[in-house]
PATOR-389988 format. One record per atom (N, C-alpha, C, O): x, y, z; residue number from 1; atom name. Coordinates in steps of 0.05 Angstrom, whole numbers. Last residue first. Layout:
R    east   north      up    k   a
R       X       Y       Z  NUM  CA
...
//
This chain:
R    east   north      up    k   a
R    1315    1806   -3496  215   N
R    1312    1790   -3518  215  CA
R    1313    1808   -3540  215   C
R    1310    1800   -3563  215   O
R    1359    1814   -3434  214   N
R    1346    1822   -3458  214  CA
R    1347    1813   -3483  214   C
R    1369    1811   -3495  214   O
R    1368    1766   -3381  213   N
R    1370    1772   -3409  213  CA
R    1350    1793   -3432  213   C
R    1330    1786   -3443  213   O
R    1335    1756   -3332  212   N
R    1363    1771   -3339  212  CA
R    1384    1778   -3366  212   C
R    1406    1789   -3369  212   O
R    1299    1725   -3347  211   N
R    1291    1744   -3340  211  CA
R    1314    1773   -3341  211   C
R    1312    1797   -3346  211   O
R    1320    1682   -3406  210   N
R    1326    1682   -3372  210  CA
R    1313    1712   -3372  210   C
R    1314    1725   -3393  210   O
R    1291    1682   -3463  209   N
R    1317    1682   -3450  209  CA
R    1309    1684   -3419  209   C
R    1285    1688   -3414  209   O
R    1260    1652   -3515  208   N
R    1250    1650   -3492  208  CA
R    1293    1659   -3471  208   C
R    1313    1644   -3469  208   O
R    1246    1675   -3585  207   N
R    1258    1662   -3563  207  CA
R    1260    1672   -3526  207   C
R    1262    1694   -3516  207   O
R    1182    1653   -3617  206   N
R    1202    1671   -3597  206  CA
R    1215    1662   -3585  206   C
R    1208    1643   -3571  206   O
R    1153    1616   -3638  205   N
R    1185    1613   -3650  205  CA
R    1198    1637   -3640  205   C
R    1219    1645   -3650  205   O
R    1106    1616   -3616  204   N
R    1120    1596   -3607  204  CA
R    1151    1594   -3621  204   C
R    1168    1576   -3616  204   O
R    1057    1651   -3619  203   N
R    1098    1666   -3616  203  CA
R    1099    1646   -3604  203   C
R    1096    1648   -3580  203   O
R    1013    1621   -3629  202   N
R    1028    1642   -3653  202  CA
R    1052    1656   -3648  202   C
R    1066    1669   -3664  202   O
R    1020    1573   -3594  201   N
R    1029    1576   -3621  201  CA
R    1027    1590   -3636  201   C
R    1035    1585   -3659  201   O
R     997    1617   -3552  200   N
R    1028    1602   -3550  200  CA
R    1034    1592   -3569  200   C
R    1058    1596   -3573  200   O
R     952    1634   -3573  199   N
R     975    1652   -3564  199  CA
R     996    1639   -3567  199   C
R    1013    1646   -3582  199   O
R     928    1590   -3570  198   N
R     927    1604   -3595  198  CA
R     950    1617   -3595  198   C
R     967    1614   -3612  198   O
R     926    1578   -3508  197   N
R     940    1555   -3528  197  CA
R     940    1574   -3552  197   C
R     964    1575   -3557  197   O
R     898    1625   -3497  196   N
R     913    1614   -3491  196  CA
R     940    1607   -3509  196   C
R     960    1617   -3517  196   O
R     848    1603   -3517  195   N
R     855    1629   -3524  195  CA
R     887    1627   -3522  195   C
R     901    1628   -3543  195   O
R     835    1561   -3482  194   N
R     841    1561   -3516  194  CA
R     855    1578   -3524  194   C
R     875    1573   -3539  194   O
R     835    1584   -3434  193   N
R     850    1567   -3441  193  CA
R     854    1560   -3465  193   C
R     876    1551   -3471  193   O
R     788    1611   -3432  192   N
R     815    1622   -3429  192  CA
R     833    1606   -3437  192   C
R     852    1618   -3448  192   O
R     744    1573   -3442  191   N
R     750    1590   -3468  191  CA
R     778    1605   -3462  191   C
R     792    1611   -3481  191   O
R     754    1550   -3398  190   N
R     765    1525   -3422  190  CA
R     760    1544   -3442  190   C
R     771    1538   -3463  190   O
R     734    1580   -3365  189   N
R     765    1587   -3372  189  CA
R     767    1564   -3386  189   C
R     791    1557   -3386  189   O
R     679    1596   -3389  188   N
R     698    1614   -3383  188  CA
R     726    1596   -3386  188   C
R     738    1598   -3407  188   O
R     652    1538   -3382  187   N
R     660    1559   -3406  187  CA
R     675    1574   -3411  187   C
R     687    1573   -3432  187   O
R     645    1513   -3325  186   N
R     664    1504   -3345  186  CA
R     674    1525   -3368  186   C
R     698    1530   -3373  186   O
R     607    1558   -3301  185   N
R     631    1544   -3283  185  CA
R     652    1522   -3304  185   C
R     674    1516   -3295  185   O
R     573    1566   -3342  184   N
R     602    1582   -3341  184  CA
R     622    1573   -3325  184   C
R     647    1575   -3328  184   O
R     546    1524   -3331  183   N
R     555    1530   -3357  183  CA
R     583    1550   -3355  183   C
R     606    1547   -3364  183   O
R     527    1532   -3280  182   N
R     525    1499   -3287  182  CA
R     550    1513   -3316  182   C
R     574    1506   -3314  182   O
R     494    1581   -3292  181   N
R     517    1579   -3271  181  CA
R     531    1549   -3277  181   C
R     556    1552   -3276  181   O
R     445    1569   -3329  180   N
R     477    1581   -3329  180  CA
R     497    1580   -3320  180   C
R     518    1578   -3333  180   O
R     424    1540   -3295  179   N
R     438    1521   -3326  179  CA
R     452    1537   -3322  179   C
R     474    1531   -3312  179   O
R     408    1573   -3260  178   N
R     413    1549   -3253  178  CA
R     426    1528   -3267  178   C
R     435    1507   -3259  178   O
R     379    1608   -3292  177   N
R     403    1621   -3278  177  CA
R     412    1585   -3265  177   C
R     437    1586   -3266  177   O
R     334    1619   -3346  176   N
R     347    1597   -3322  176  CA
R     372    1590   -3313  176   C
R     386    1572   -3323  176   O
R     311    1673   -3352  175   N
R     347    1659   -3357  175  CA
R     336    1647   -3335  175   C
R     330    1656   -3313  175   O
R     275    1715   -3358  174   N
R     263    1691   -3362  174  CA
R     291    1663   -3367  174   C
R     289    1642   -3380  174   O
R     294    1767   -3335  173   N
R     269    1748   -3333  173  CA
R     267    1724   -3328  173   C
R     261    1711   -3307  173   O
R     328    1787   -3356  172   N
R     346    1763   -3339  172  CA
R     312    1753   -3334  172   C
R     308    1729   -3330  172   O
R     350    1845   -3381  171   N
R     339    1819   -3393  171  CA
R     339    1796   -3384  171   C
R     350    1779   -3398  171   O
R     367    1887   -3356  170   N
R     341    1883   -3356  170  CA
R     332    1857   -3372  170   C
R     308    1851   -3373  170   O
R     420    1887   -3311  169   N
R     414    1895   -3335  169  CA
R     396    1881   -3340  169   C
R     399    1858   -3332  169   O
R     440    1932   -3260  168   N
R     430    1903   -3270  168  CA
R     421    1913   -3294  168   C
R     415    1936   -3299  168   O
R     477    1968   -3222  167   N
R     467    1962   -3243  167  CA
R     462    1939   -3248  167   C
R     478    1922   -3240  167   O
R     509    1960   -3171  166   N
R     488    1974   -3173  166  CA
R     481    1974   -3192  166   C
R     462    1989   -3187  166   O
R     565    1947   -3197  165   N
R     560    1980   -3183  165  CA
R     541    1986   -3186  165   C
R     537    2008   -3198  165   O
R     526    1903   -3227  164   N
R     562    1911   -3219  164  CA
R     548    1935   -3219  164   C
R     529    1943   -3233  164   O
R     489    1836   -3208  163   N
R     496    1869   -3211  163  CA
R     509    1882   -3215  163   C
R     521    1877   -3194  163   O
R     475    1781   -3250  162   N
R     495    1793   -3226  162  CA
R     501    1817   -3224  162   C
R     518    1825   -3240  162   O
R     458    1768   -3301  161   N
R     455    1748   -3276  161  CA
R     454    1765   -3250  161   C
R     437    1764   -3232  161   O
R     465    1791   -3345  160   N
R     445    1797   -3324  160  CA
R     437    1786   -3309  160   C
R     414    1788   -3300  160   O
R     511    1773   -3379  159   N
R     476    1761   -3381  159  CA
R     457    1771   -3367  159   C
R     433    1765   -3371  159   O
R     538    1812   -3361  158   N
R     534    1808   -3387  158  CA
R     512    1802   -3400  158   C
R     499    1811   -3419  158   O
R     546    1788   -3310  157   N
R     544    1816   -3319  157  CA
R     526    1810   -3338  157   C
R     502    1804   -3334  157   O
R     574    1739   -3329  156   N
R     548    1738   -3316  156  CA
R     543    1767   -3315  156   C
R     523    1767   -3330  156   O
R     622    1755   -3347  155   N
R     605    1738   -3365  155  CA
R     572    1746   -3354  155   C
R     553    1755   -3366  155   O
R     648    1778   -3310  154   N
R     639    1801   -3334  154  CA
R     611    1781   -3343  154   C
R     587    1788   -3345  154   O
R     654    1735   -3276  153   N
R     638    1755   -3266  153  CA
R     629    1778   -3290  153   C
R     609    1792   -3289  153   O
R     686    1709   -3313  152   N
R     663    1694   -3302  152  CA
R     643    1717   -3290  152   C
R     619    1717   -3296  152   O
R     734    1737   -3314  151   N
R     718    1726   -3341  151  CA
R     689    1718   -3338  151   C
R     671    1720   -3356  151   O
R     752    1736   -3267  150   N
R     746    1763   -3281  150  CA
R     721    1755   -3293  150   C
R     698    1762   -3289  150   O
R     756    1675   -3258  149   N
R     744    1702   -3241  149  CA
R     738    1719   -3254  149   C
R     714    1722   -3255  149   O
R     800    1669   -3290  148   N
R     770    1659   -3298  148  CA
R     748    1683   -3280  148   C
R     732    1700   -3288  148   O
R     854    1683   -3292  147   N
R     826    1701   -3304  147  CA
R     794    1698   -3306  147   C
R     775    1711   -3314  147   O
R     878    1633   -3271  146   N
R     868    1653   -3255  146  CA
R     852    1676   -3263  146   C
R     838    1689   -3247  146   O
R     871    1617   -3322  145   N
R     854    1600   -3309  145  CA
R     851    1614   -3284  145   C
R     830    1613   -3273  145   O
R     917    1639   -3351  144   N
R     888    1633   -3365  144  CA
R     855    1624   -3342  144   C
R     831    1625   -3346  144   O
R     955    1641   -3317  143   N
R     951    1664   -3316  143  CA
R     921    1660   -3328  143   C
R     903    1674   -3319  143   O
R     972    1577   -3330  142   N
R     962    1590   -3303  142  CA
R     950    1618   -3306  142   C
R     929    1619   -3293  142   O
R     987    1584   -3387  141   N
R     966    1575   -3380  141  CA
R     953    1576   -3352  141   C
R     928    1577   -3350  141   O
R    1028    1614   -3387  140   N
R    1013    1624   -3392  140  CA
R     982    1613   -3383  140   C
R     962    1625   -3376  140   O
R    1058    1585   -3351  139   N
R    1051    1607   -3326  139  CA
R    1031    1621   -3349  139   C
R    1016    1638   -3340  139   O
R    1071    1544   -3388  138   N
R    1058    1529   -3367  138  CA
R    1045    1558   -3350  138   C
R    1024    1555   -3337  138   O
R    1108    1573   -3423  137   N
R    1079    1559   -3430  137  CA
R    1062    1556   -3413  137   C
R    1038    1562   -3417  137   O
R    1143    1594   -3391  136   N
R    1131    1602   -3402  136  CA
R    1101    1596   -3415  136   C
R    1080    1609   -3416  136   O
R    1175    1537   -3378  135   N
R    1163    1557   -3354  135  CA
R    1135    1572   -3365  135   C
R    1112    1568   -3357  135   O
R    1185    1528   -3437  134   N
R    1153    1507   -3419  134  CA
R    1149    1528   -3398  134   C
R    1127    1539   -3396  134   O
R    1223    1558   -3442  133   N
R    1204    1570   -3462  133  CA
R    1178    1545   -3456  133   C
R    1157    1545   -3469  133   O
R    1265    1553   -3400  132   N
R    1250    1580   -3397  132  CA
R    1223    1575   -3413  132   C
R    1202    1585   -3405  132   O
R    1280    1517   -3364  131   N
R    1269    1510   -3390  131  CA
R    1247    1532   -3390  131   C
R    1224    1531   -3384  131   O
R    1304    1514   -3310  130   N
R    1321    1536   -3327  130  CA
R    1303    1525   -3359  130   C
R    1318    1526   -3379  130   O
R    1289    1491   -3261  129   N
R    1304    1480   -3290  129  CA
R    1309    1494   -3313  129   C
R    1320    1484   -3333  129   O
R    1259    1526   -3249  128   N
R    1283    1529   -3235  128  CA
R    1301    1503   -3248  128   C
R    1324    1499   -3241  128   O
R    1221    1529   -3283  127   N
R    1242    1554   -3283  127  CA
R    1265    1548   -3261  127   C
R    1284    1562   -3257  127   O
R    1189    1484   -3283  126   N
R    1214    1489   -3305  126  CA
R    1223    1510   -3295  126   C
R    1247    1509   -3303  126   O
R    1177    1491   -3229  125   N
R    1188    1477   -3238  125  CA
R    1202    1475   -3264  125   C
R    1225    1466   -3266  125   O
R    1140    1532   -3250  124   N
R    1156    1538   -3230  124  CA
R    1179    1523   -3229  124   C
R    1201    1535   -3227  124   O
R    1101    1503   -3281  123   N
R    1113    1524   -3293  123  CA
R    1132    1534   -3271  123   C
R    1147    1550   -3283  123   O
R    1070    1457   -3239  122   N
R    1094    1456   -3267  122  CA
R    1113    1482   -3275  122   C
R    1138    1481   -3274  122   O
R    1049    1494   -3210  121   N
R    1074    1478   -3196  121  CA
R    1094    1470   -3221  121   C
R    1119    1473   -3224  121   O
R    1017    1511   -3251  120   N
R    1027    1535   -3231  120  CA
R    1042    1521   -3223  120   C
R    1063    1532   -3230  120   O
R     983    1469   -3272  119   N
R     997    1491   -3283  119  CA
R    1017    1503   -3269  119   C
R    1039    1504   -3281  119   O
R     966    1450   -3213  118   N
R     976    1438   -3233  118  CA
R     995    1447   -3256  118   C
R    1017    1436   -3260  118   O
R     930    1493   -3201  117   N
R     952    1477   -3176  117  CA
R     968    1469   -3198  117   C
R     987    1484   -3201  117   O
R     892    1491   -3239  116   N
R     908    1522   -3242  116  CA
R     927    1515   -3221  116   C
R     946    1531   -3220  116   O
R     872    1442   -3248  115   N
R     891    1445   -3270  115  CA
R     904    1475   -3263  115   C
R     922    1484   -3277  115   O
R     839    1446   -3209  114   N
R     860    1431   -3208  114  CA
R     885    1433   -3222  114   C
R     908    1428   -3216  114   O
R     811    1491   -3206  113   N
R     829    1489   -3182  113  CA
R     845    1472   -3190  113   C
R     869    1477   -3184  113   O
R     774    1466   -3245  112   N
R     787    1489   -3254  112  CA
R     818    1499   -3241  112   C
R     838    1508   -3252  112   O
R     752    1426   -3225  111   N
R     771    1421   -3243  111  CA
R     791    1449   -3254  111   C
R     813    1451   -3265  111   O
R     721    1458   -3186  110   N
R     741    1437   -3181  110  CA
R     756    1432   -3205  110   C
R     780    1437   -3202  110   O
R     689    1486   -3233  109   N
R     698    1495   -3208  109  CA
R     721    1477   -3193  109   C
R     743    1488   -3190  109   O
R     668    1436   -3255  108   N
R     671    1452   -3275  108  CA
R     696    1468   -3257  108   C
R     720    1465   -3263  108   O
R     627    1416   -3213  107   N
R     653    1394   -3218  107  CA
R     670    1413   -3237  107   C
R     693    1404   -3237  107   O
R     599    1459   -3201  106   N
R     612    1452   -3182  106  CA
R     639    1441   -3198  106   C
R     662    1450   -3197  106   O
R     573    1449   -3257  105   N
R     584    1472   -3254  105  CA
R     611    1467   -3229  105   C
R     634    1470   -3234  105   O
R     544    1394   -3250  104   N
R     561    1412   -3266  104  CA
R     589    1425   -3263  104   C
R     612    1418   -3265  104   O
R     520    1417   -3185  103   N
R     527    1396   -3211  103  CA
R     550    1398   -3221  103   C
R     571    1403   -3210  103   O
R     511    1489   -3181  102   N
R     502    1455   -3178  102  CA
R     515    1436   -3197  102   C
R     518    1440   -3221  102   O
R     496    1555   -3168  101   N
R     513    1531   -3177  101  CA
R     505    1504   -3171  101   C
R     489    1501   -3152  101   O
R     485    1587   -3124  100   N
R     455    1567   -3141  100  CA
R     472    1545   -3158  100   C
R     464    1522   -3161  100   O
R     522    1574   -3074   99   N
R     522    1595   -3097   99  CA
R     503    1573   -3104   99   C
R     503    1550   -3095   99   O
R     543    1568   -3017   98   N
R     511    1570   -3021   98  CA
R     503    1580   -3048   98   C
R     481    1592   -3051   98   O
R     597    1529   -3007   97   N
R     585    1542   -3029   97  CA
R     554    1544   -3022   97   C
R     541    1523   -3021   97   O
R     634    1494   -2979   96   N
R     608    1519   -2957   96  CA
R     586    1528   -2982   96   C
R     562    1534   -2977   96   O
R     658    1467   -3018   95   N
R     645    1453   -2996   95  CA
R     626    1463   -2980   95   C
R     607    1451   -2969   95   O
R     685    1504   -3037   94   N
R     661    1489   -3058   94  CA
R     634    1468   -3029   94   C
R     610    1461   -3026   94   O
R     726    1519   -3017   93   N
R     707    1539   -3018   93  CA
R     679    1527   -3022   93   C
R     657    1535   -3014   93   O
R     759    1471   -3028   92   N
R     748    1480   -3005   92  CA
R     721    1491   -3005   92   C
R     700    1481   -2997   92   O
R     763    1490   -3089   91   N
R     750    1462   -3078   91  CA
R     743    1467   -3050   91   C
R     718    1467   -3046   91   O
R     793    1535   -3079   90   N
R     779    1533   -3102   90  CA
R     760    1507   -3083   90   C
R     745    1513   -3065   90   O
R     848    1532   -3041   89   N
R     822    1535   -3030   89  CA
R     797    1532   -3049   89   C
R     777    1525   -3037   89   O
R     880    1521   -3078   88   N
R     880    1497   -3063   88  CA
R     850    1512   -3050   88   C
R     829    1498   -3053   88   O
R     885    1567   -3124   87   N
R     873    1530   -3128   87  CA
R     868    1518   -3110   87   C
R     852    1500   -3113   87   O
R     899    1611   -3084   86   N
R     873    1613   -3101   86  CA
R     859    1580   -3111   86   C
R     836    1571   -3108   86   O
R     952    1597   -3070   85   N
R     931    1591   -3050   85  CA
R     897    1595   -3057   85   C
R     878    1587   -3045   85   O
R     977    1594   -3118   84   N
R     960    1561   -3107   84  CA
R     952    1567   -3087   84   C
R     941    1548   -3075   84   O
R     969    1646   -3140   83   N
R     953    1624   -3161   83  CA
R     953    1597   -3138   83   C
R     934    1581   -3137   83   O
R     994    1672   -3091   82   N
R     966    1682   -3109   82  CA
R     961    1662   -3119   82   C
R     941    1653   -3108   82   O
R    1033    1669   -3065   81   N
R    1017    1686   -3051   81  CA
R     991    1689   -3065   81   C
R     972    1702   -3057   81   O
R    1065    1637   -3095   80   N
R    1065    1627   -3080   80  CA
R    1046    1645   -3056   80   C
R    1043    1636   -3033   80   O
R    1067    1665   -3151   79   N
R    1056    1632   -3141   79  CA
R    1052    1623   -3122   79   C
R    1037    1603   -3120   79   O
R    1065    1718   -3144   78   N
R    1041    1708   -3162   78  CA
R    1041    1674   -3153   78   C
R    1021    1661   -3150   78   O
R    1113    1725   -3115   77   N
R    1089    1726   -3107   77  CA
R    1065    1716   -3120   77   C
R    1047    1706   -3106   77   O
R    1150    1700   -3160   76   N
R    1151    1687   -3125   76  CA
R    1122    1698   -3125   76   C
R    1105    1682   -3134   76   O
R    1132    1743   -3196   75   N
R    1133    1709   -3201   75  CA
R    1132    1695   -3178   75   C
R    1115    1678   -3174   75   O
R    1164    1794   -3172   74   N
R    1133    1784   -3172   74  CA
R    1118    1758   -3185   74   C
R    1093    1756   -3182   74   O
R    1214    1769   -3174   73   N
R    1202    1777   -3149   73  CA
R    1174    1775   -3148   73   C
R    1161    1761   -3132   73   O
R    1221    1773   -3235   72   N
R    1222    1744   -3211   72  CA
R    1213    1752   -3195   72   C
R    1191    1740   -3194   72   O
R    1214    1824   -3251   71   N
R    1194    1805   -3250   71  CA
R    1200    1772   -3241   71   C
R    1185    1752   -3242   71   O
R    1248    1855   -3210   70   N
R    1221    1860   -3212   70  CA
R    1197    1829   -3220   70   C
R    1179    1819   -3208   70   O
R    1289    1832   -3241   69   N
R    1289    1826   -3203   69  CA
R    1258    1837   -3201   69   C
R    1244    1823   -3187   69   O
R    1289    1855   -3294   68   N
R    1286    1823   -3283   68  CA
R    1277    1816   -3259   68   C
R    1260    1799   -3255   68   O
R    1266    1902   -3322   67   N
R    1262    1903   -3295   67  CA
R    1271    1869   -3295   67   C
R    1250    1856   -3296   67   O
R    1273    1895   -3375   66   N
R    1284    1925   -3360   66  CA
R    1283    1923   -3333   66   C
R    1295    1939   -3318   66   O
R    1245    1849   -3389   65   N
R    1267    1860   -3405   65  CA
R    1279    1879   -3396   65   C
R    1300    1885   -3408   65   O
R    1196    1849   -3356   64   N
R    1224    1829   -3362   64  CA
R    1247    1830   -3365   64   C
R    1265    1819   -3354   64   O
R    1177    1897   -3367   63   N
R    1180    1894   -3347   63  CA
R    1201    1874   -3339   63   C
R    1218    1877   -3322   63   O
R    1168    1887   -3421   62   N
R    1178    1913   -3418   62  CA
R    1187    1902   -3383   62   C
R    1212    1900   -3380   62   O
R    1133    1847   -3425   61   N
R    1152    1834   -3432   61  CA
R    1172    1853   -3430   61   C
R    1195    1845   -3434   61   O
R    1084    1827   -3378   60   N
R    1093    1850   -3385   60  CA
R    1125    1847   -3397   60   C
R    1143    1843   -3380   60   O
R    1065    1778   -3350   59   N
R    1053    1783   -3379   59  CA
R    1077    1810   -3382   59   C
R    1092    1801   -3399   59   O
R    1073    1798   -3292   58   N
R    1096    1776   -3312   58  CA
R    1086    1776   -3338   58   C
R    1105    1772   -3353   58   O
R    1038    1844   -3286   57   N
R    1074    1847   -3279   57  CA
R    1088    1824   -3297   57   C
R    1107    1827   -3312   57   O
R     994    1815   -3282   56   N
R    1000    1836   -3301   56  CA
R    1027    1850   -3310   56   C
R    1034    1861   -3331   56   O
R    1004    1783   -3245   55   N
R    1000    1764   -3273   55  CA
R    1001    1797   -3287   55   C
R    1015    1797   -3307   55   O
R    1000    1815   -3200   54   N
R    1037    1806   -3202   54  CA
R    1022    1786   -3227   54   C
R    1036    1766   -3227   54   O
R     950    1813   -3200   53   N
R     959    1845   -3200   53  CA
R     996    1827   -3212   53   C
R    1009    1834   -3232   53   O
R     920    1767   -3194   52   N
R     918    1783   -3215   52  CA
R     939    1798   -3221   52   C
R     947    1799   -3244   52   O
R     942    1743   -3138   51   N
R     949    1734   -3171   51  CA
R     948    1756   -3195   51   C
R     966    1762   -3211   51   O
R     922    1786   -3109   50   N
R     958    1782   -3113   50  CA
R     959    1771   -3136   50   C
R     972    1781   -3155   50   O
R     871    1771   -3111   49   N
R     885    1797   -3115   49  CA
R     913    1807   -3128   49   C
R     923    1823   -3145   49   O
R     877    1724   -3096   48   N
R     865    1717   -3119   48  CA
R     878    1753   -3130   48   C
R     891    1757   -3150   48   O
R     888    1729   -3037   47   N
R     904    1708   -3052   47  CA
R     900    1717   -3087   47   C
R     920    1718   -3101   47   O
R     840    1757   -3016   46   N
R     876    1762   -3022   46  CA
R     889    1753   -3047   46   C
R     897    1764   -3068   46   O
R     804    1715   -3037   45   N
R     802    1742   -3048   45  CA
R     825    1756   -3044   45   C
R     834    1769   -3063   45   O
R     824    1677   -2996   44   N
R     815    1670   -3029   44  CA
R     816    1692   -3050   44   C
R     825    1690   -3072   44   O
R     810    1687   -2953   43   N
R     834    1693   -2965   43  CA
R     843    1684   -2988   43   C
R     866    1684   -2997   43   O
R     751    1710   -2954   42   N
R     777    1730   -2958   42  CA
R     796    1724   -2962   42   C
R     811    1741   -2972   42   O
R     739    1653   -2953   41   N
R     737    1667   -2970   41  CA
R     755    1693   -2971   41   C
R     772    1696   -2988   41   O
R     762    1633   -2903   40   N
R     772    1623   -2928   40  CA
R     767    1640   -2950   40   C
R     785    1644   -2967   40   O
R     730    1673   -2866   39   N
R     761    1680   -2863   39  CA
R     763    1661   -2893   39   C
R     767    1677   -2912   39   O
R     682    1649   -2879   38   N
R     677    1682   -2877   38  CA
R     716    1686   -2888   38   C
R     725    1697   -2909   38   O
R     684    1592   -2862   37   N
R     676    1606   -2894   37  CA
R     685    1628   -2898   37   C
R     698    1631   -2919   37   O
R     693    1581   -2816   36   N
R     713    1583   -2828   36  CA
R     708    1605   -2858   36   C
R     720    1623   -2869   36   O
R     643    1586   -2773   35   N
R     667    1600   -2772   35  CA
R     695    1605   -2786   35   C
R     713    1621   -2779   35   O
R     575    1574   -2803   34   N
R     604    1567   -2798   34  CA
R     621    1590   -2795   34   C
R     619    1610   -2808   34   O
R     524    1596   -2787   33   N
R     530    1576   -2774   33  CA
R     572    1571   -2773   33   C
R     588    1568   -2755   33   O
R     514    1606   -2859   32   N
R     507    1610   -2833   32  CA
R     516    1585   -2812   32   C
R     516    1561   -2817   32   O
R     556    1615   -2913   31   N
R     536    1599   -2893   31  CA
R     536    1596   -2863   31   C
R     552    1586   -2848   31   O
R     540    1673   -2952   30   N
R     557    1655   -2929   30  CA
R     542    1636   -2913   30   C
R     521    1640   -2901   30   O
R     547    1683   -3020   29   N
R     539    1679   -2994   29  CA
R     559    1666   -2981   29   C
R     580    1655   -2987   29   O
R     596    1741   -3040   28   N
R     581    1716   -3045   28  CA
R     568    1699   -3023   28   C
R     582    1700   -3003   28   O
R     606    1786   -3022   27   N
R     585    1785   -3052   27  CA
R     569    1757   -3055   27   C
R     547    1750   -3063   27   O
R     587    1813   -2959   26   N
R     600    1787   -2984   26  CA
R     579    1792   -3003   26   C
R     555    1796   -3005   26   O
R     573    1839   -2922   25   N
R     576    1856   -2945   25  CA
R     582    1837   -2976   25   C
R     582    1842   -3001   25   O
R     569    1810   -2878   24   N
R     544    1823   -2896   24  CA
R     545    1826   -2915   24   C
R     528    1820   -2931   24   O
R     628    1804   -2848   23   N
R     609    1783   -2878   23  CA
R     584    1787   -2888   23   C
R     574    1772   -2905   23   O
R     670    1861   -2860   22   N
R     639    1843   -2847   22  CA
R     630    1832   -2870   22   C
R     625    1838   -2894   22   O
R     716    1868   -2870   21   N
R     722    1850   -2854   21  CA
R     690    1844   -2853   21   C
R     684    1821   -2845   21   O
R     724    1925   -2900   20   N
R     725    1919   -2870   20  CA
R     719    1897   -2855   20   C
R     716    1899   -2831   20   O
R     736    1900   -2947   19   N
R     757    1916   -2939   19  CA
R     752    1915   -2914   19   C
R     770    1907   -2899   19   O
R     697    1873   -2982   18   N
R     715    1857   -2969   18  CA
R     726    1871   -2935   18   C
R     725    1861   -2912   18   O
R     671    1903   -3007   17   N
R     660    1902   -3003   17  CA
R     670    1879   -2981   17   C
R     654    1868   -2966   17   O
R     722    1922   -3050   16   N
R     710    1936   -3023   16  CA
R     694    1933   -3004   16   C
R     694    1949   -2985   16   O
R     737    1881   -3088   15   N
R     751    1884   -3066   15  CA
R     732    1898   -3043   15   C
R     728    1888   -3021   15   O
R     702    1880   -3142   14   N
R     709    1857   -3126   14  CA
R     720    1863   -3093   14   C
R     711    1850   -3075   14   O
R     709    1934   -3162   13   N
R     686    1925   -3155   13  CA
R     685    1909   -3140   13   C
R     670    1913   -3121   13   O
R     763    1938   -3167   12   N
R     751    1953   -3156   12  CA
R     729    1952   -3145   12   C
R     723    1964   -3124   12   O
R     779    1893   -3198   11   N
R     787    1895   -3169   11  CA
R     774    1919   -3155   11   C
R     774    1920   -3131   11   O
R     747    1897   -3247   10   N
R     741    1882   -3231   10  CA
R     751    1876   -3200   10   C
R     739    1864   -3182   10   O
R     782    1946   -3260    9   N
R     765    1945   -3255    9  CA
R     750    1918   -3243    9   C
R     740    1925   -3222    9   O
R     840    1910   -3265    8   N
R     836    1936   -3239    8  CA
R     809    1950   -3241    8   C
R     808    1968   -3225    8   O
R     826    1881   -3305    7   N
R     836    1875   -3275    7  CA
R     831    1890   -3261    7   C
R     817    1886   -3242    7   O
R     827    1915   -3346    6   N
R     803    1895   -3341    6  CA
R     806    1889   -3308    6   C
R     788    1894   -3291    6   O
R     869    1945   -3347    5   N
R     847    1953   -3343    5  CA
R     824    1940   -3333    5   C
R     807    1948   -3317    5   O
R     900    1905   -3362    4   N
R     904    1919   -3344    4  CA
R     873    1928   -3333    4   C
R     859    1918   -3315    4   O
R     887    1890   -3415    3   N
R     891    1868   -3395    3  CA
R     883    1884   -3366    3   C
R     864    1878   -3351    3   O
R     896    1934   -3439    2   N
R     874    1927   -3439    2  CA
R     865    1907   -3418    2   C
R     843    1907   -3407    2   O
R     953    1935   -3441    1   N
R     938    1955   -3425    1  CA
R     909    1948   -3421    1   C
R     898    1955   -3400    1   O
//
């Protein structure tokens, strides 16, 4: 539930400023001049929507276990409407990026795209090899690396990088926002990703049945 929560507040904040289509309202800049940025980014923010919302549907072991066609159905969507159109544009995006990001951070951002393409084709791939308990491994670690977003925008919150609903928080003076950004573009999800891995060897002796199986 906690999971939940997290998501559907960051979608609340993340999404509206989307909803009618004008690139004023972007959270994140846009670069002037181009006609692709405005449309890649929204569909980055689709894309990234769908992941979240159908990763709360396959984390849900109630939903597995009572709903199967529910959560294959939302597995199709989470991969193929959410985690690789979210990786393949990741790097794109990187190319218009006017974010203070640099360096670092950028290469931090690309690698992130790579391994969440990477994850996400594997883990699909075992399931239609029927090696339910790698499927499993592999969509935990996808689900780690599509959180980064969340993770990244609380993070900077947090520090007082970045406003949420109109609040900033008063200690950002003297943050050289230029290391930061450089820092979280790796931190965040190589910390999701540990987390992760912790998870998967503390119920690594669950057993893993077909979506059509109650465990």
């Amino acid at each position: 539930m906690a999971l939940v929560a997290l998501v559907v507040a960051f979608l609340v904040y993340a999404l509206p400023p989307y909803l009618d289509l004008d690139p004023a309202k972007s959270l994140s800049p846009i670069v002037e001049g181009s006609s692709i940025h405005y449309p890649l980014l929204v569909l980055h923010i689709v894309a990234g929507t769908l992941g979240l919302l159908t990763a709360c549907l396959q984390m849900s072991s109630w939903v597995r276990g009572r709903y199967p066609r529910l959560h294959r159905t939302s597995g199709i969507i989470y991969i193929f409407g959410g985690a690789l159109p979210v990786a393949v544009s990741t790097p794109v995006l990187l190319l218009f990026s006017g974010e203070i990001a640099a360096g670092p951070g950028r290469v931090g951002r690309f690698v992130l795209g790579l391994l969440l393409l990477l994850s996400t084709v594997v883990a699909y791939r075992m399931a239609r090899r029927h090696r339910y308990a790698d499927h499993r491994r592999y969509m935990i670690y996808s689900f780690a690396l599509i959180m980064d977003g969340v993770g990244t925008r609380l993070v900077l919150f947090l520090l007082g990088i970045v406003p949420v609903f109109g609040v900033q928080l008063p200690w950002t003076a003297r943050i050289d926002q230029a290391l930061l950004f450089e820092m979280v573009g790796w931190c965040v999800w190589v910390f999701n990703l540990l987390v992760a891995q912790w998870w998967i060897e503390r119920t690594k002796h669950r057993k893993v049945l077909p979506a059509n199986v109650k465990g």
